[in-house]
Every structure is written in structure tokens, then in C-alpha cells.
C-alpha positions, -999 to +999 in steps of 0.1 A: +109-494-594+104-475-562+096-488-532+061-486-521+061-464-482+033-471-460+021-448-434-004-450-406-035-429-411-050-418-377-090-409-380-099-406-351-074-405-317-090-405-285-088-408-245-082-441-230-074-434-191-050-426-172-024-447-153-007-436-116+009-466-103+019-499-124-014-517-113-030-492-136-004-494-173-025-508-199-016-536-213-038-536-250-035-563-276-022-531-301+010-521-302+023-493-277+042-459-284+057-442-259+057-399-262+088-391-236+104-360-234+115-326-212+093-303-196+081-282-214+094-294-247+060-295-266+046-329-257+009-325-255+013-302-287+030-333-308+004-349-297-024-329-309-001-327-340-001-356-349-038-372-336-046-344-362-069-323-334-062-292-311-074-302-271-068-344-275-039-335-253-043-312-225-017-280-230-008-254-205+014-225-197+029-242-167+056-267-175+050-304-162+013-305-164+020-340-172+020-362-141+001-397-151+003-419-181-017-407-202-031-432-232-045-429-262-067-445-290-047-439-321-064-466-342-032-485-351-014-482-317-020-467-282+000-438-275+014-436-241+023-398-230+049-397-204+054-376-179+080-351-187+111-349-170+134-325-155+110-298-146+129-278-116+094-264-100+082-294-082+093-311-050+121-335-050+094-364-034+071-358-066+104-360-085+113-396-073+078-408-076+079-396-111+109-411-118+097-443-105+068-446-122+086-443-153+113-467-145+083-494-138+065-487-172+102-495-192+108-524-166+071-539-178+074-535-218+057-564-229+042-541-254+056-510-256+070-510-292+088-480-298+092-446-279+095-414-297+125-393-274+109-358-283+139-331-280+136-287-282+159-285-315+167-251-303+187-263-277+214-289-268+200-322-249+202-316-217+215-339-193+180-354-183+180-362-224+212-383-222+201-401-188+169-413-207+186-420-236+209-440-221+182-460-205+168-469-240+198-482-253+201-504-220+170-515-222+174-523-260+140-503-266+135-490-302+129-454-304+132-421-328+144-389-313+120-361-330+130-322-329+099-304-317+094-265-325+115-268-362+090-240-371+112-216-346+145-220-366+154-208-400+164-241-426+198-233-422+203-231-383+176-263-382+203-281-403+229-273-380+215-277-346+202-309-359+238-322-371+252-308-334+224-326-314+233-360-333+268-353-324+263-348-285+241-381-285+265-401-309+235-406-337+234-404-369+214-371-385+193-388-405+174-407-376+162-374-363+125-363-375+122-318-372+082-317-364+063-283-359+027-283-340+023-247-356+030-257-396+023-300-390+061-304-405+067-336-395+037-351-389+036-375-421+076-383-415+064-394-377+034-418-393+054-434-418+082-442-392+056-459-371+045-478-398+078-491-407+088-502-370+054-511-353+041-549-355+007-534-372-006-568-386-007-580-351-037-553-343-053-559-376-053-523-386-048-528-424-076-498-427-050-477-406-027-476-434-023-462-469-001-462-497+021-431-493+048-442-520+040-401-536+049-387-497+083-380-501+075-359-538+048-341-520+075-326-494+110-314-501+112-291-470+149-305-464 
């Protein structure tokens, strides 16, 4: 008999607020998911990915347009976008206060469930990638590092970079999730993950899953 996968269904994401200092994090009775990732790695486009709309996340040519906490409604959870890291263009003040805010919304994770470490699968992780990384595993947070922009790679070269990322951050391959805003790739991988990892009963969102035990015949991209 095969095991029945659940996955989260998400009708209908929307705008919470947005946080600046620690005064402001919300602290919901739902479970929280962190979105953390580079500048400019696709953020507010895995976002709008996977909410399943085009402007929930505001998008923008200019890298680190993220500078709060954003939060979202996703039904089952609240999604907490991050401000992304690394971005060279800003000054080294808005830098620290950045950083600072971040290190305050791990330090006060009474909620936050699991963070999804978005990474550029075109590219090696950088060093900002490792540093946050490494804060994860010290913090004993749960997380999934997800390859944005799989669209942009052929299947073979997405293979490889995804076997040479693991490898430079010492995880296994199969932990990593490829996810495309353009094609959705990804998307149902991502909800299912959540659903397997996230204390859902505890926000009584039983009408935020489904029965997805067909998923994995429906898609064969790998």
C-alpha cells in the first residue's frame, strides 16, 4: 500500500503587515515560515509562486527592495519574508540594522516553524548563504534549502549544480526542492514539504489540506 502525501492547499494568501523592529514580529497562534534568501535571488517571485497570484509580493528591478518583515496569510501558516541579504548597494549602517533585525526575529522563535533557505541554482552559495546557514544549524531551526530560477537551466546542468551546491553546504541532494516562478516547478514539492514538517493541527487548518497521494505520478520532471 502507498503512503497517503498530504499537501497544504493555499486559497487565498494575503497581506498581514509589516514588522521594523522586534516590538512589531507577529506572534500568531498559526505556525510560522520563514522565506530567507540573497538579494536578488527571486524571493518575492517564490512568493507569488507559491500564494498562487502575481503582485501578493511586491517585485522590482532593483535588488533588496526587501527591507521589513513582511507577513502573510497563507491559510495554514503565516509566511514571514525576510529581508534579503548580501546586497552590496546599500550603506554599511542599513546593513547592520538589517542584520540585526534578523538576528532578533531567530533569537524570538517561539513560532517560527521552519524557514525555507531560498538559493540561485545557477550559482555556488555564496558566502552570505553559508553564514545563514550556519546560523540555522546553531539555532537548531528546521529548514529546506529551495533552488529558485530551475526554469533557467537545462535538466542536466540542474542535476549537476544541484549535486555541487549540496556538496559546498555538506547536504544531501535530495533535501533540495528546484522551483521556477516562470513554469510553477516546485510549487506542489514546496506545499507538501510544509505539510509534512509544520504542526498544522495546532491551527486547525484540516480544510488547508488535501490528499495528494497521485502528486508524485502527476510529475516526473526529475
Amino acid at each position: 500500500m502507498e503512503a497517503i502525501t498530504e499537501k497544504i492547499v493555499v486559497k487565498n494568501a494575503t497581506f498581514l503587515t509589516s514588522a521594523a523592529t522586534e516590538k512589531q514580529f507577529l506572534r500568531p497562534q498559526k505556525p510560522v515560515v520563514a522565506v530567507c534568501g540573497k538579494s536578488n535571488v527571486g524571493k518575492s517571485s517564490f512568493i507569488n509562486m507559491l500564494a498562487g497570484q502575481k503582485r501578493l509580493a511586491k517585485t522590482g528591478r532593483e535588488p533588496g527592495r526587501t527591507r521589513l518583515i513582511n507577513y502573510f496569510d497563507f491559510g495554514a501558516f503565516v509566511l514571514a519574508d525576510l529581508p534579503g541579504y548580501g546586497f552590496a548597494r546599500v550603506s554599511a549602517a542599513e546593513k547592520r540594522n538589517w542584520g540585526r533585525l534578523l538576528d532578533k526575529f531567530f533569537a524570538s522563535r517561539e513560532n517560527l516553524s521552519h524557514v525555507l533557505l531560498l538559493l540561485d541554482c545557477r550559482h555556488d552559495p555564496t558566502a552570505e548563504d553559508v553564514q545563514m546557514l550556519q546560523l540555522l544549524h546553531a539555532r537548531a531551526i528546521p529548514f529546506t534549502p529551495v533552488l529558485t530560477k530551475a526554469d533557467k537551466l537545462s535538466r542536466m546542468k540542474l542535476k549537476e549544480h544541484v549535486s555541487a551546491i549540496a556538496a559546498d553546504l555538506y547536504l544531501g541532494a535530495g533535501n533540495f526542492i528546484p522551483t521556477s516562478a516562470e513554469t510553477r516547478r516546485g510549487r506542489e514539492e514546496v506545499l507538501c514539504r510544509l505539510a509534512s514538517v509544520l504542526p498544522l493541527s495546532s491551527a486547525g487548518s484540516s480544510e488547508n489540506i488535501e490528499n495528494a497521494e497521485n502528486f508524485g505520478k502527476e510529475r516526473k520532471e526529475d
